[in-house]
VMD Tcl script that draws the C-alpha trace (Angstrom):
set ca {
  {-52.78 18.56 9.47}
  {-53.91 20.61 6.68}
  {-57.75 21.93 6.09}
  {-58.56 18.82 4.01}
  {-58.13 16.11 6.76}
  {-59.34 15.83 10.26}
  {-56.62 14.77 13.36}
  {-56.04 10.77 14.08}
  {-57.51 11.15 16.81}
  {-60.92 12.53 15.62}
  {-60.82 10.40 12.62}
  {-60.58 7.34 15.36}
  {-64.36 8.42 16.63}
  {-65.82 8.21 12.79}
  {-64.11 4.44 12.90}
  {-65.35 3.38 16.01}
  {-69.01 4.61 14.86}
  {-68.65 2.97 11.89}
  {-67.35 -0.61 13.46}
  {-70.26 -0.75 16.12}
  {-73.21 0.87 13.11}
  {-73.64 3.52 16.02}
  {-77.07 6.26 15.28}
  {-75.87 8.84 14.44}
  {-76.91 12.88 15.02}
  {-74.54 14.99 12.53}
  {-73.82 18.97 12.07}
  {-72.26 20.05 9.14}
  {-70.59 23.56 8.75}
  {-73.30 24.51 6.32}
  {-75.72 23.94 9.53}
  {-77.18 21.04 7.75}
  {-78.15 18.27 10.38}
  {-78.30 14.62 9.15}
  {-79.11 11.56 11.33}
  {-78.57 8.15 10.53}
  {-76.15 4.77 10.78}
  {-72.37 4.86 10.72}
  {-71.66 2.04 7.84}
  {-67.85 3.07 6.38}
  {-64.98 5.53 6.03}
  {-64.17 5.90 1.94}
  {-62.03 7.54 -0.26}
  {-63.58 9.82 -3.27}
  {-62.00 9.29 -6.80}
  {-60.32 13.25 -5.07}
  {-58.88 11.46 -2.32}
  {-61.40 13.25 0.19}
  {-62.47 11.28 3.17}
  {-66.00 10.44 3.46}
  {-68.19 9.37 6.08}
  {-70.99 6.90 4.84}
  {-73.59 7.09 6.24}
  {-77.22 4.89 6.41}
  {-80.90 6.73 6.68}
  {-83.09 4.84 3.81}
  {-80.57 5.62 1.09}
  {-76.62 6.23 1.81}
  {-75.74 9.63 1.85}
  {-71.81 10.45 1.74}
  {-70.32 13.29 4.07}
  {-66.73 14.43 3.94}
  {-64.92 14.41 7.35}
  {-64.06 17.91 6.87}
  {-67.74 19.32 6.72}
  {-68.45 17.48 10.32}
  {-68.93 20.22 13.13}
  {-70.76 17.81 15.55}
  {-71.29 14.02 15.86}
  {-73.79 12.93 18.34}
  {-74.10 9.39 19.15}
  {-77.91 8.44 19.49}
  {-77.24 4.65 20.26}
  {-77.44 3.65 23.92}
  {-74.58 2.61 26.25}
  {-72.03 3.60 23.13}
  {-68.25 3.99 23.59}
  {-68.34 7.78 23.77}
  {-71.65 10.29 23.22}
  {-70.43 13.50 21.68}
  {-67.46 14.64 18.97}
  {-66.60 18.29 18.37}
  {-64.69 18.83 15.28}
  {-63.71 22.31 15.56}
}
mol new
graphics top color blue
foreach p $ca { graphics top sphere $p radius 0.5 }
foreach p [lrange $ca 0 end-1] q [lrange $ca 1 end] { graphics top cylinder $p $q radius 0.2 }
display resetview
C-alpha cells in the first residue's frame, strides 16, 4: 500500500456507505469536517480515488485525505472508520 491508496479493507467501509447512501460525518487531514450522503467511489482523470459525496451540491474527497468517517444514519452496518 503506498501513500496514495487506502487498505481493502478500509476502502470496503467507503463502499458499503456508498451502497446503503449512509449520512455521513467526515474529517479530513486538513481538519476540515464535511457532512453529507455517501453516493459513489470514482476515479479522477489522475487515477486518485474519490469519495462522492451529497450535501446540496456534490463535493468530491480523495480517500487519502479521510482521517475519520462517522456514520450519522441509524441502525447502519458499522458507526465509526479511522483511517490512520
Amino acid at each position: 500500500m503506498t501513500e496514495d491508496t487506502i487498505s481493502c479493507e478500509l476502502h470496503d467501509f467507503v463502499e458499503v456507505a456508498c451502497m446503503y447512501h449512509y449520512q455521513l460525518k467526515l474529517i479530513l487531514k486538513n481538519e476540515q469536517m464535511i457532512e453529507g450522503t455517501a453516493i459513489d467511489i470514482v476515479n479522477t482523470p489522475e487515477m486518485q480515488e474519490c469519495l462522492i459525496i451529497d450535501n446540496d451540491s456534490r463535493i468530491q474527497i480523495e480517500l487519502t485525505q479521510l482521517v475519520r468517517m462517522e456514520v450519522l444514519t441509524p441502525n447502519a452496518k458499522f458507526r465509526e472508520v479511522i483511517f490512520e
